[in-house]
TORKOL-4160 file (C-alpha; in steps of 0.2 Angstrom, whole numbers, padded with zeros to 4 digits, m for minus):
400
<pt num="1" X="m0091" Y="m0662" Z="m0182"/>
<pt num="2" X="m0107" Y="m0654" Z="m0186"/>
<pt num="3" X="m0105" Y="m0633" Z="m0196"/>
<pt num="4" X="m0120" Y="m0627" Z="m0192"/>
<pt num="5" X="m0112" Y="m0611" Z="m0198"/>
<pt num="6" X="m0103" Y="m0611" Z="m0214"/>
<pt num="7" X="m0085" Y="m0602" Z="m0209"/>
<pt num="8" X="m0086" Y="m0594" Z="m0225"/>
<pt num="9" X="m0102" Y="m0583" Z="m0219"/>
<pt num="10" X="m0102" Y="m0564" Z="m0222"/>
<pt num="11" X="m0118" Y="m0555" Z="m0213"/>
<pt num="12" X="m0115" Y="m0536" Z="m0214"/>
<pt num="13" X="m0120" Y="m0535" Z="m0193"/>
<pt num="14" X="m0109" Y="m0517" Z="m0195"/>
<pt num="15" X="m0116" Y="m0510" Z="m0211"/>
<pt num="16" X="m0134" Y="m0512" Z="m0203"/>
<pt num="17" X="m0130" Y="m0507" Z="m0185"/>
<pt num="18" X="m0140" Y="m0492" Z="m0183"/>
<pt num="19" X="m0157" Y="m0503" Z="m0185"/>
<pt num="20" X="m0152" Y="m0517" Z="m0173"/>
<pt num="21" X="m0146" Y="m0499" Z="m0160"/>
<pt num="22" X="m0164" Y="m0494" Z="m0163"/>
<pt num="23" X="m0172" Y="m0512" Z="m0157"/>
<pt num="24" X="m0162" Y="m0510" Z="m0144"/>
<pt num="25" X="m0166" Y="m0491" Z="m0139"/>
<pt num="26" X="m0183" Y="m0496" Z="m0138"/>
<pt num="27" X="m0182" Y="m0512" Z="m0129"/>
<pt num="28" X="m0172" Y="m0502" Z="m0115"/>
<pt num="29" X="m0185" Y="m0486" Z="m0117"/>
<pt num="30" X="m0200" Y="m0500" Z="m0113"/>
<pt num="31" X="m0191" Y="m0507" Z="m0101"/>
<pt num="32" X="m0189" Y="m0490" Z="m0091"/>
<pt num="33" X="m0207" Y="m0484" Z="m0094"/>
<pt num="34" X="m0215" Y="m0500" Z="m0086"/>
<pt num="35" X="m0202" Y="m0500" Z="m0073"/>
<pt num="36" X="m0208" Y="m0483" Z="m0069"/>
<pt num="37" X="m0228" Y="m0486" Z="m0071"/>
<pt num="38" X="m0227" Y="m0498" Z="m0060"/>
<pt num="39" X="m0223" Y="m0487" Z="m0046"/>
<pt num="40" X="m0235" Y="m0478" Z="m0050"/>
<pt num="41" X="m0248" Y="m0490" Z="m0054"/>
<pt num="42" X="m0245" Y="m0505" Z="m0041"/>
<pt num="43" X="m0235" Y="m0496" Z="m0031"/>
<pt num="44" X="m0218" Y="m0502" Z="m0033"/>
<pt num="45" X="m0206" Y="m0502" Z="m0049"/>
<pt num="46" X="m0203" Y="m0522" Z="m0046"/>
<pt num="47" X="m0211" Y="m0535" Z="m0038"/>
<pt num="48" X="m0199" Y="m0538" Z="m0022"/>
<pt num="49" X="m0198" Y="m0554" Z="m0014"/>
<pt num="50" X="m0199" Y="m0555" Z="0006"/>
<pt num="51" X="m0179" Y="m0553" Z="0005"/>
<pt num="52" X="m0180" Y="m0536" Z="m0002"/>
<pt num="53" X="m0198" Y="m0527" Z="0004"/>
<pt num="54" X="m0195" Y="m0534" Z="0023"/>
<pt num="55" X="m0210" Y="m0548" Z="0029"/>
<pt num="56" X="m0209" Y="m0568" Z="0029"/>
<pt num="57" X="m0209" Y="m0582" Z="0019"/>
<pt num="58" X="m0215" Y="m0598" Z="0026"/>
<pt num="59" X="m0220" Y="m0615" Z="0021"/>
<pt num="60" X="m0232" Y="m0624" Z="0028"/>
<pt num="61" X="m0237" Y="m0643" Z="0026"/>
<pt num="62" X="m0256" Y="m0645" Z="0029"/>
<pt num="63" X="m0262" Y="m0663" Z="0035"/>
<pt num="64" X="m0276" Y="m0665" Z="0025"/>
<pt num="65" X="m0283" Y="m0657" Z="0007"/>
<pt num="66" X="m0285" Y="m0639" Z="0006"/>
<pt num="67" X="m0284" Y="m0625" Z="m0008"/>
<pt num="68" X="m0277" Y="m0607" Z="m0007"/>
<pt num="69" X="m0295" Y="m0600" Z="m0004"/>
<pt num="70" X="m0298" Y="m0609" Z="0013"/>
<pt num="71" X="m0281" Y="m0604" Z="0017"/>
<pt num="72" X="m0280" Y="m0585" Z="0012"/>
<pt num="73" X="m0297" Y="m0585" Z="0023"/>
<pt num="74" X="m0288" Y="m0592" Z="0037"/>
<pt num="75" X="m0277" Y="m0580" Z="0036"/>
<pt num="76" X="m0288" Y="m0566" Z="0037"/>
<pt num="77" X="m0297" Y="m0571" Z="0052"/>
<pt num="78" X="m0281" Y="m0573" Z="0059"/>
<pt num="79" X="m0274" Y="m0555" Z="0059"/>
<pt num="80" X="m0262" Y="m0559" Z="0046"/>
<pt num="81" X="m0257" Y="m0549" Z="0032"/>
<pt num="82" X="m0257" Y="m0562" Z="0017"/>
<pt num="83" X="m0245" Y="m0555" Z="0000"/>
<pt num="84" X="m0248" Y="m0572" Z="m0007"/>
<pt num="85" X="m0251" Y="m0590" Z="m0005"/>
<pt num="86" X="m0244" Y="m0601" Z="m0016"/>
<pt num="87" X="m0250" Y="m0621" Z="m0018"/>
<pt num="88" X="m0234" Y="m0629" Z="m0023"/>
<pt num="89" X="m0230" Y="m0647" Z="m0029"/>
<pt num="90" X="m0216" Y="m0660" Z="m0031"/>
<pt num="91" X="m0205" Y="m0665" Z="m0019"/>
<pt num="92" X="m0215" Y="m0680" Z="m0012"/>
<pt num="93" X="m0226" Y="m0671" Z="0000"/>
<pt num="94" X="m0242" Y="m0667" Z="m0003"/>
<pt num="95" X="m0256" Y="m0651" Z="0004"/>
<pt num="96" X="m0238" Y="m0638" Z="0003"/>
<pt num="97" X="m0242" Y="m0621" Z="0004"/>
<pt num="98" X="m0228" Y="m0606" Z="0003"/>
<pt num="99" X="m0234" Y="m0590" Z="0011"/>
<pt num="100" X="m0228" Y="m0573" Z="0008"/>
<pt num="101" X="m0235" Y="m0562" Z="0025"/>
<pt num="102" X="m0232" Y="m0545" Z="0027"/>
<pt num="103" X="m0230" Y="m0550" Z="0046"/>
<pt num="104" X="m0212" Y="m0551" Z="0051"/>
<pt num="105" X="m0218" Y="m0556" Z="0066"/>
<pt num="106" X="m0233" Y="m0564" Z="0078"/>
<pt num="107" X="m0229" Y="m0549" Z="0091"/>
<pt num="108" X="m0239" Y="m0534" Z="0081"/>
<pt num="109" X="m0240" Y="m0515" Z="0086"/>
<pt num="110" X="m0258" Y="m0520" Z="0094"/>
<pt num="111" X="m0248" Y="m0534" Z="0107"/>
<pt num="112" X="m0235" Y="m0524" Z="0109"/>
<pt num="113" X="m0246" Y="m0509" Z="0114"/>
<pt num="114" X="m0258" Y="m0520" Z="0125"/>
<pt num="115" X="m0241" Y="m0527" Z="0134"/>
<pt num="116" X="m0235" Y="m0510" Z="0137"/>
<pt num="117" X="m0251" Y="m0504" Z="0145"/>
<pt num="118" X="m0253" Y="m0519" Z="0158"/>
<pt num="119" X="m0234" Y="m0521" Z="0162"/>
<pt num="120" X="m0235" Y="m0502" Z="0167"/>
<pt num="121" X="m0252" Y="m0505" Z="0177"/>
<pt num="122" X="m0242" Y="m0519" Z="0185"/>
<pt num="123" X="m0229" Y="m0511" Z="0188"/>
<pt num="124" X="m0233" Y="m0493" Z="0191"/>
<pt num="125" X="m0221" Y="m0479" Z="0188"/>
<pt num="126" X="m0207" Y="m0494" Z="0188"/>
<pt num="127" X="m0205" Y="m0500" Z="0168"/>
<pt num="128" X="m0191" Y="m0490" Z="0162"/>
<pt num="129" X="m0188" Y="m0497" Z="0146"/>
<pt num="130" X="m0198" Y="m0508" Z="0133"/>
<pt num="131" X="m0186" Y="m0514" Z="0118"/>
<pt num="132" X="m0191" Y="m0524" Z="0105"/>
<pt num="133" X="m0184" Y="m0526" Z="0085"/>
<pt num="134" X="m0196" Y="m0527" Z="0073"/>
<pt num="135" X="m0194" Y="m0546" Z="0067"/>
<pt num="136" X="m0188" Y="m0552" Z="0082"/>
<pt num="137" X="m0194" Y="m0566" Z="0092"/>
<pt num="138" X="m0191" Y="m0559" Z="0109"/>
<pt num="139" X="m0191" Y="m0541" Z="0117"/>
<pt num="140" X="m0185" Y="m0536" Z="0136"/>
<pt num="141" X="m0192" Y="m0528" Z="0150"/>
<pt num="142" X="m0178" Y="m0516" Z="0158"/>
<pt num="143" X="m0185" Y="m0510" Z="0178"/>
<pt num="144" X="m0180" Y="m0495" Z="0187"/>
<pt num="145" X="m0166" Y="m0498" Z="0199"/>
<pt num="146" X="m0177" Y="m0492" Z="0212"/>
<pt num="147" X="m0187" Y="m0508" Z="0210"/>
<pt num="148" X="m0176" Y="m0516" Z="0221"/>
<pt num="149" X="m0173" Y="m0535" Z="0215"/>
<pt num="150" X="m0161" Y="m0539" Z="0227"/>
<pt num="151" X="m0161" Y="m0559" Z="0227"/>
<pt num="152" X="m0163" Y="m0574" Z="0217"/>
<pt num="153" X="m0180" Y="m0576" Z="0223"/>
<pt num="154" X="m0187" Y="m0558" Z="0219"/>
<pt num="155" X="m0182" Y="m0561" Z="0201"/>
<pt num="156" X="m0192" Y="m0578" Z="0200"/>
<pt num="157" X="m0207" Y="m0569" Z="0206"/>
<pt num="158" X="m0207" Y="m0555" Z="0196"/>
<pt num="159" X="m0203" Y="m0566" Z="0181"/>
<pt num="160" X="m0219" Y="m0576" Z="0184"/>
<pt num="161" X="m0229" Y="m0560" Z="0187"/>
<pt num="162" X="m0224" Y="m0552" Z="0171"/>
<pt num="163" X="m0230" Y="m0570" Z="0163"/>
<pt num="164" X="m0246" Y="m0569" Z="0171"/>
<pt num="165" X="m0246" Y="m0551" Z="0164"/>
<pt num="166" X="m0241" Y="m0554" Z="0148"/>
<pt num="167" X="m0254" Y="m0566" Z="0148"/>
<pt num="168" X="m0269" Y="m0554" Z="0153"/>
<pt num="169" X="m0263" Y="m0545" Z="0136"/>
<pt num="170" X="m0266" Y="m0561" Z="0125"/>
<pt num="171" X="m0246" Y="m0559" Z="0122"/>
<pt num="172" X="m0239" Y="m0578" Z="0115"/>
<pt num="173" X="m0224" Y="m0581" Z="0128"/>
<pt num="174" X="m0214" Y="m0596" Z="0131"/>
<pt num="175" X="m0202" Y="m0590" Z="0144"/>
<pt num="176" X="m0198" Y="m0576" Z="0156"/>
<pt num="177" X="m0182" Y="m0573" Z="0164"/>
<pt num="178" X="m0169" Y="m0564" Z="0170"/>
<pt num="179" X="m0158" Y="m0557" Z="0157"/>
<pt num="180" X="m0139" Y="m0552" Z="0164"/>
<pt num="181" X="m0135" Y="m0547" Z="0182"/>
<pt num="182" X="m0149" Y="m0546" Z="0196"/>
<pt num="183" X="m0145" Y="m0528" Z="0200"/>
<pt num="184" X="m0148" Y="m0523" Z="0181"/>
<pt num="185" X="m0167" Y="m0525" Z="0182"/>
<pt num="186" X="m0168" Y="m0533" Z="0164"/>
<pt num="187" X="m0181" Y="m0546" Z="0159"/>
<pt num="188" X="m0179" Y="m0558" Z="0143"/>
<pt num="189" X="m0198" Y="m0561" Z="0135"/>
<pt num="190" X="m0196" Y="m0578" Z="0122"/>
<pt num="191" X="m0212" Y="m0574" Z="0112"/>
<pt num="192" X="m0221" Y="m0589" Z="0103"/>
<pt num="193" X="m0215" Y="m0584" Z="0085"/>
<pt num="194" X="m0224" Y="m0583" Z="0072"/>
<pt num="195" X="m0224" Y="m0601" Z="0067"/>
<pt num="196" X="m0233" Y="m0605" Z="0082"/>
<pt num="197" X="m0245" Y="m0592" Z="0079"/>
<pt num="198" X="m0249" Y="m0598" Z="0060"/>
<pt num="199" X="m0252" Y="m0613" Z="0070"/>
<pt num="200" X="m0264" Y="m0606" Z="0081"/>
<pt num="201" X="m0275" Y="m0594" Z="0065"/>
<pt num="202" X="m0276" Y="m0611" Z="0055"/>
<pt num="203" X="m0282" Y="m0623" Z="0071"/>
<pt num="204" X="m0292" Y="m0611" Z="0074"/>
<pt num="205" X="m0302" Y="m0609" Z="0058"/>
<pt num="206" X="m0297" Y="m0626" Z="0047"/>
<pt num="207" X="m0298" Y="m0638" Z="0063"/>
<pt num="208" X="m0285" Y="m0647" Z="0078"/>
<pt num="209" X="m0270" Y="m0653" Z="0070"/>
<pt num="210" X="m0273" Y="m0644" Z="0051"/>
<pt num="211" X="m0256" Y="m0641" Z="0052"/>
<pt num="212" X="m0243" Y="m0657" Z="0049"/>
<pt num="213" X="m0227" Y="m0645" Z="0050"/>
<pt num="214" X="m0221" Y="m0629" Z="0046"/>
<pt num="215" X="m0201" Y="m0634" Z="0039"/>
<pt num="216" X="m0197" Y="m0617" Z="0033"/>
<pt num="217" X="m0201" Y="m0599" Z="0040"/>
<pt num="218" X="m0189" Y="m0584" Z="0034"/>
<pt num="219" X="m0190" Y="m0568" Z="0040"/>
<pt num="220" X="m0183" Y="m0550" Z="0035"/>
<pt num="221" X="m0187" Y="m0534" Z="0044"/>
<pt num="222" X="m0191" Y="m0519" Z="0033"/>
<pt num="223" X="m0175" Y="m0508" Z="0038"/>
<pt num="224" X="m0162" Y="m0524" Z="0032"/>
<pt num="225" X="m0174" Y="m0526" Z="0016"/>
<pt num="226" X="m0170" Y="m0508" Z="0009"/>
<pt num="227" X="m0151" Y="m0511" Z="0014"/>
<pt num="228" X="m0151" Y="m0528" Z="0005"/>
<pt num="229" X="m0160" Y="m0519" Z="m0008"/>
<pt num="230" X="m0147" Y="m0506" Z="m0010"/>
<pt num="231" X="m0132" Y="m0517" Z="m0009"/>
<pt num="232" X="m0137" Y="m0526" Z="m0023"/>
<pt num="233" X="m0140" Y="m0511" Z="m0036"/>
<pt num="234" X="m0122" Y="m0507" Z="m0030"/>
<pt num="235" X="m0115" Y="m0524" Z="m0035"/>
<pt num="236" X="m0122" Y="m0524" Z="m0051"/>
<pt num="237" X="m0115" Y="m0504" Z="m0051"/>
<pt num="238" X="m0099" Y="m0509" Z="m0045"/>
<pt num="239" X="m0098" Y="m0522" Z="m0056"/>
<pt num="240" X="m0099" Y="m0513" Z="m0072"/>
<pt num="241" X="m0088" Y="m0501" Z="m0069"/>
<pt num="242" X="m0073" Y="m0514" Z="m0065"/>
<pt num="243" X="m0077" Y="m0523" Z="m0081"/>
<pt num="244" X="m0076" Y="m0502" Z="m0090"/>
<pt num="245" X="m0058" Y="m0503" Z="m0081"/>
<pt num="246" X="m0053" Y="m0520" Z="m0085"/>
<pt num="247" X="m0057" Y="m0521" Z="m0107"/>
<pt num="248" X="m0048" Y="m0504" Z="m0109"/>
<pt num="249" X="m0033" Y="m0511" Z="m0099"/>
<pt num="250" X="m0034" Y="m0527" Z="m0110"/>
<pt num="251" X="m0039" Y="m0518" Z="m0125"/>
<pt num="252" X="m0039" Y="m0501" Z="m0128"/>
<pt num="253" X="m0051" Y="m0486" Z="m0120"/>
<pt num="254" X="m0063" Y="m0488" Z="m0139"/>
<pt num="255" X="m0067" Y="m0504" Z="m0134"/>
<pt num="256" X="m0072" Y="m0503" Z="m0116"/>
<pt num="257" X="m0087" Y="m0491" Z="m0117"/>
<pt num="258" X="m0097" Y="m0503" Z="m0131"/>
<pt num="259" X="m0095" Y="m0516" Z="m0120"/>
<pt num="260" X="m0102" Y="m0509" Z="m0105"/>
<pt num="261" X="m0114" Y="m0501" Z="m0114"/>
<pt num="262" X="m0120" Y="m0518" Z="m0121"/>
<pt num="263" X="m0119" Y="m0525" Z="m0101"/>
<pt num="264" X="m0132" Y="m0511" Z="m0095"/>
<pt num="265" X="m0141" Y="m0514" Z="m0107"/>
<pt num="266" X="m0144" Y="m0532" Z="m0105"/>
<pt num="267" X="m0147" Y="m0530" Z="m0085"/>
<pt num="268" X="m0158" Y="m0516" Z="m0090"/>
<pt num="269" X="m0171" Y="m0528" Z="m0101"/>
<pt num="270" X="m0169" Y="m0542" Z="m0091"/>
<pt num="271" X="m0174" Y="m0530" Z="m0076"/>
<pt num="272" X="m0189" Y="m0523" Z="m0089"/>
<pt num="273" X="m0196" Y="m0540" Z="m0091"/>
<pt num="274" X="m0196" Y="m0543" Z="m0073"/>
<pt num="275" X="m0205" Y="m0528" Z="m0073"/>
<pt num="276" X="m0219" Y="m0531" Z="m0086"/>
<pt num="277" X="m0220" Y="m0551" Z="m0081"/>
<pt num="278" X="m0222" Y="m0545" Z="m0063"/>
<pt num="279" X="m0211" Y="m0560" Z="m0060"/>
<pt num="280" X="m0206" Y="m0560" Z="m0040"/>
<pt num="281" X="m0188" Y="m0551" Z="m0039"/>
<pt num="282" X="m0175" Y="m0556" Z="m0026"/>
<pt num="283" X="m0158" Y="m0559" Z="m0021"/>
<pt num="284" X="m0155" Y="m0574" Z="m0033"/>
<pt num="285" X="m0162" Y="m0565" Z="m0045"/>
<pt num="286" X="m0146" Y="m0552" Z="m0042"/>
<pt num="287" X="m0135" Y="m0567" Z="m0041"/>
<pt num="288" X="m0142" Y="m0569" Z="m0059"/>
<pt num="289" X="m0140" Y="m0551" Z="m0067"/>
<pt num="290" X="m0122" Y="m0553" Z="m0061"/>
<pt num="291" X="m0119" Y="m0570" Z="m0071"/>
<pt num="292" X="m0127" Y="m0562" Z="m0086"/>
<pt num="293" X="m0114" Y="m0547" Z="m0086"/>
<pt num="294" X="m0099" Y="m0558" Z="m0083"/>
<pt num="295" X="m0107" Y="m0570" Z="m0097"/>
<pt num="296" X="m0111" Y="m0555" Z="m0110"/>
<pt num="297" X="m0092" Y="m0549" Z="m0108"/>
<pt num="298" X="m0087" Y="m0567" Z="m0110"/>
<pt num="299" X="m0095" Y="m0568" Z="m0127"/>
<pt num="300" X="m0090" Y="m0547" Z="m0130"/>
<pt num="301" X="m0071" Y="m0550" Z="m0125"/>
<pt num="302" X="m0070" Y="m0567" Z="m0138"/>
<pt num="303" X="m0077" Y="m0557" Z="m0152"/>
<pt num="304" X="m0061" Y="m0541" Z="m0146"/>
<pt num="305" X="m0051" Y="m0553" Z="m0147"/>
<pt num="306" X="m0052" Y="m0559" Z="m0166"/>
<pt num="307" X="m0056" Y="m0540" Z="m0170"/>
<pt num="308" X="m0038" Y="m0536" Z="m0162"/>
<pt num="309" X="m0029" Y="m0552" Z="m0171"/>
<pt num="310" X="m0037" Y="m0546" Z="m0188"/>
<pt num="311" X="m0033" Y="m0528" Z="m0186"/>
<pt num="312" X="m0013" Y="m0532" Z="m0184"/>
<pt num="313" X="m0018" Y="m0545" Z="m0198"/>
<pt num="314" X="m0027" Y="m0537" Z="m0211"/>
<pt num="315" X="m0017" Y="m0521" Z="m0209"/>
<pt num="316" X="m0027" Y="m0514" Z="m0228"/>
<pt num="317" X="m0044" Y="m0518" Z="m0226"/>
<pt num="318" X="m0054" Y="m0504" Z="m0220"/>
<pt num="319" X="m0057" Y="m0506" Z="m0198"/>
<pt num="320" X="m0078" Y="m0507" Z="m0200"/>
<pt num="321" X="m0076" Y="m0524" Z="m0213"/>
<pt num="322" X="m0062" Y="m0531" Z="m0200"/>
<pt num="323" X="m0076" Y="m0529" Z="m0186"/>
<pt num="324" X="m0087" Y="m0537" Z="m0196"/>
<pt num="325" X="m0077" Y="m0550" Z="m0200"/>
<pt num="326" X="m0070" Y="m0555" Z="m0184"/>
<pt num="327" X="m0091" Y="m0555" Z="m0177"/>
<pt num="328" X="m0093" Y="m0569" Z="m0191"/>
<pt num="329" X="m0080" Y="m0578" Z="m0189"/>
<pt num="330" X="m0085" Y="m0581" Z="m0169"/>
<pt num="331" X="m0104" Y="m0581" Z="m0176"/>
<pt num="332" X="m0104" Y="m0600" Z="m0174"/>
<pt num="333" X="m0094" Y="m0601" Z="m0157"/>
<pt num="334" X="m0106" Y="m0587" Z="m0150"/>
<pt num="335" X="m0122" Y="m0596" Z="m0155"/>
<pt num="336" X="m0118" Y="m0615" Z="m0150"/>
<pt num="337" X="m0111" Y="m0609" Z="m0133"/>
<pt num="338" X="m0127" Y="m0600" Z="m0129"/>
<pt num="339" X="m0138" Y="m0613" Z="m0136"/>
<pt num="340" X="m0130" Y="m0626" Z="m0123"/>
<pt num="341" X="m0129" Y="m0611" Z="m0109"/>
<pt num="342" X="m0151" Y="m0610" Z="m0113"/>
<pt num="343" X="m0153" Y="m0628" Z="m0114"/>
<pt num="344" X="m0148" Y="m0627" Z="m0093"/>
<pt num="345" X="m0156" Y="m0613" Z="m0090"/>
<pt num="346" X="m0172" Y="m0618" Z="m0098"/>
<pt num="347" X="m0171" Y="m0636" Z="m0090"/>
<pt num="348" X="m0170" Y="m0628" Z="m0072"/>
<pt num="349" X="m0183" Y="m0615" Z="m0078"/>
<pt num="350" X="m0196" Y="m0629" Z="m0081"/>
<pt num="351" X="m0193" Y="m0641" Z="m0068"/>
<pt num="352" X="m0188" Y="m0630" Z="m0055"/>
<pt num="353" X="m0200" Y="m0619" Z="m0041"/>
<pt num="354" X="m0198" Y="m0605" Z="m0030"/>
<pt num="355" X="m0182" Y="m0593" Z="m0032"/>
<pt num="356" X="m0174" Y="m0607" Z="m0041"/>
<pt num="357" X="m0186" Y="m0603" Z="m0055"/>
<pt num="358" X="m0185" Y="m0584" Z="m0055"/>
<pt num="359" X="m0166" Y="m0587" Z="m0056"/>
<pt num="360" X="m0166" Y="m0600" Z="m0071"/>
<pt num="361" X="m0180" Y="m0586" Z="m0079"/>
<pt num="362" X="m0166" Y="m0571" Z="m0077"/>
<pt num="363" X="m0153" Y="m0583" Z="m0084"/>
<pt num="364" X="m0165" Y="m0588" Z="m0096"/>
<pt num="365" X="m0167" Y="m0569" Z="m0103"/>
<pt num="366" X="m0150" Y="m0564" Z="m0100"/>
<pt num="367" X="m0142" Y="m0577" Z="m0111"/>
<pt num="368" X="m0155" Y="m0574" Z="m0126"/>
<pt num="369" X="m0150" Y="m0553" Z="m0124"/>
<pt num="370" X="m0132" Y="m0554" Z="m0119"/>
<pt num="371" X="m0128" Y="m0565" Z="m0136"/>
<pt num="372" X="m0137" Y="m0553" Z="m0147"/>
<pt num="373" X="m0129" Y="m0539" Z="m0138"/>
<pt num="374" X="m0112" Y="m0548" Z="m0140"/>
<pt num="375" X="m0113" Y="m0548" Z="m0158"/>
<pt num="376" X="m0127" Y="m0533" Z="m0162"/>
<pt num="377" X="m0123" Y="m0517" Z="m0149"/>
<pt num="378" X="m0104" Y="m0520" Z="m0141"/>
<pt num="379" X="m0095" Y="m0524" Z="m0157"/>
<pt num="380" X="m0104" Y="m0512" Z="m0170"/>
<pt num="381" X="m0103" Y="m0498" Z="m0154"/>
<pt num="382" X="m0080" Y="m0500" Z="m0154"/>
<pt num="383" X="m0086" Y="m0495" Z="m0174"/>
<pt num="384" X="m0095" Y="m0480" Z="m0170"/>
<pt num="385" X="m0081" Y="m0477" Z="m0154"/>
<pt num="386" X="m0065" Y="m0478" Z="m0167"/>
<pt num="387" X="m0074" Y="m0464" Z="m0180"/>
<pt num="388" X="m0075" Y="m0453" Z="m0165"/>
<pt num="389" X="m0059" Y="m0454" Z="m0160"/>
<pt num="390" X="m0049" Y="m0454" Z="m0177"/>
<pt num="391" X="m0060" Y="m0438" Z="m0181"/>
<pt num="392" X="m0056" Y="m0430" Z="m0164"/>
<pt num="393" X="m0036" Y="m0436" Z="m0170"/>
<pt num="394" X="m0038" Y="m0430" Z="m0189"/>
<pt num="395" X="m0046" Y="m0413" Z="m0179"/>
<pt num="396" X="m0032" Y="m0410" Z="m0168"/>
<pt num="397" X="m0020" Y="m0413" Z="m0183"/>
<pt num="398" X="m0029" Y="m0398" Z="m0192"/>
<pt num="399" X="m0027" Y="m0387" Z="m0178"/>
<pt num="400" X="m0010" Y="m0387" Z="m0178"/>
């Protein structure tokens, strides 16, 4: 077998600590500073994918050749509210486009309003409720029970005025109907959806039957954004912490705190590059931050393991020249294992599109700073930990 690493190797990683801690102070620092001029500066800290800022994502197949100009005018005309458009490729189909609309939906403030007003001209004095959630594709009309709908008949009539109505507004409806029991006075409105409005905004501009299909539309409202947003900074939270628990029940409390010191800051440049590559950022790419951490303590807890064998081992040599020498002796381990991990993640990062690629890129960055925090930050840090705590032990001896 191939030692691309001679066993014999002695690199003093624990002698020169304090120069790789001050790499690493300022790759975090940087990473913090653009994280916070970016809210500043283009008004967010990250740049949020439709599953964390709220708005949809659709794809649309075009039926003949058009480029990302055309389309973004489109658009435009249309009344939509375009983040990006995207000309993708691969997968066999040709003229693909992936759009990122701040839109959640094709019912905006203006319809709704327009609805309102005409439903309450229609029906004077009798509308007593008007509910709609922001990203849905259907909103109902709840009457006053002195509107009297007392048989089948009346609520097929007023179903088909509210139609006419809805129509007067320039309100996109498919279908009206009763909704639950007669004497309830509710009405379900089934809105054309957004898809069928894209249609419409793109006919309307680009020409009858521009659009070939539409075999992807994904929609979240603002409100579930922020909480999905917020759930997955508690993940990664949570997830640390646990990790701080489990190494000093498996090692000892000096070890746990390098490595989850070594674990934030991994996330935290990989986060910093998302920030300063303005790269899109969404739930994949937190699915990816939580591989790197259980990764990194992978690495971390195989380099505590040979520190612990050599401690009980080399019970005369000084405990800073047996950390370093357990980190050499799992240098060749560490490196091959991440040179196979980044082949992958590399792979899926060229060939791959969409959040697929923003995944393998996390990956991509989180390998490359979790194996040089493996063997650079956590390991020298149970060093540093071990001074402190045999001086805070010789100190209490003293006091006595």
């Amino acid at each position: 077998m191939a030692q691309w690493i001679k066993e014999n190797i002695n690199i003093d990683f624990v002698g020169r600590r304090r120069q790789y801690w001050t790499l690493s102070i300022i790759l975090v620092a940087v990473s913090i500073i653009v994280l916070i001029g970016n809210v500043f500066i283009r008004g967010s800290a990250l740049n949020y994918g439709t599953d964390f800022r709220g708005g949809s994502q659709v794809q649309v197949v075009f039926s003949k050749k058009v480029n990302t100009k055309m389309v973004r005018k489109a658009l435009k005309v249309g009344g939509f509210r375009a983040g990006e458009v995207v000309a993708m490729s691969g997968g066999g189909q040709k003229n693909v486009f992936m759009l990122r609309l701040s839109d959640v939906t094709g019912f905006t403030e203006q319809d709704q309003a327009a609805a309102k007003k005409q439903l309450n001209e229609a029906f004077p004095g009798n509308v007593r409720k008007f509910q709609h959630m922001t990203g849905g594709d259907k909103f109902y009309i709840v009457f006053k029970k002195e509107f009297g709908l007392k048989t089948e008949a009346d609520g097929l009539a007023t179903a088909k005025k509210i139609t006419e109505v809805l129509e007067k507004a320039g309100v996109p409806t498919q279908q009206v109907q009763l909704f639950g029991r007669l004497q309830d006075g509710t009405f379900e409105v089934a809105l054309g959806g957004l898809s069928v409005e894209l249609i419409k905004a793109f006919e309307a501009s680009l020409g009858k039957g521009i659009v070939k299909d539409i075999p992807q539309a994904e929609t979240v409202g603002a409100k579930m954004g922020k909480q999905l947003r917020d759930d997955g900074a508690k993940a990664v939270l949570y997830a640390l912490l646990l990790m701080l628990v489990y190494i000093a029940l498996r090692f000892d409390f000096r070890y746990a705190p390098g490595a989850v010191v070594a674990l934030a800051h991994d996330v935290t440049i990989t986060i910093g590059v998302f920030a300063i590559t303005w790269t899109e950022f969404s739930l994949p790419v937190v699915a990816a931050l939580l591989t790197i951490a259980g990764y990194s303590i992978n690495d971390t807890i195989v380099v505590f393991d040979r520190i612990r064998e050599n401690v009980a081992r080399l019970r005369d040599r000084k405990f800073p020249l047996v950390v370093n020498s357990s980190i050499n002796e799992t240098l060749s381990r560490t490196v091959l294992t991440s040179i196979t991990t980044l082949f992958t993640c590399v792979a899926i990062l060229v060939v791959g599109t969409g959040v697929l690629k923003s995944f393998a890129f996390a990956l991509t960055i989180g390998v490359i700073i979790g194996t040089y925090s493996s063997v650079f930050i956590a390991s020298p840090l149970v060093v540093l930990f071990n001074e402190r705590f045999d001086a805070a032990k010789r100190k209490g001896r003293s006091a006595r």
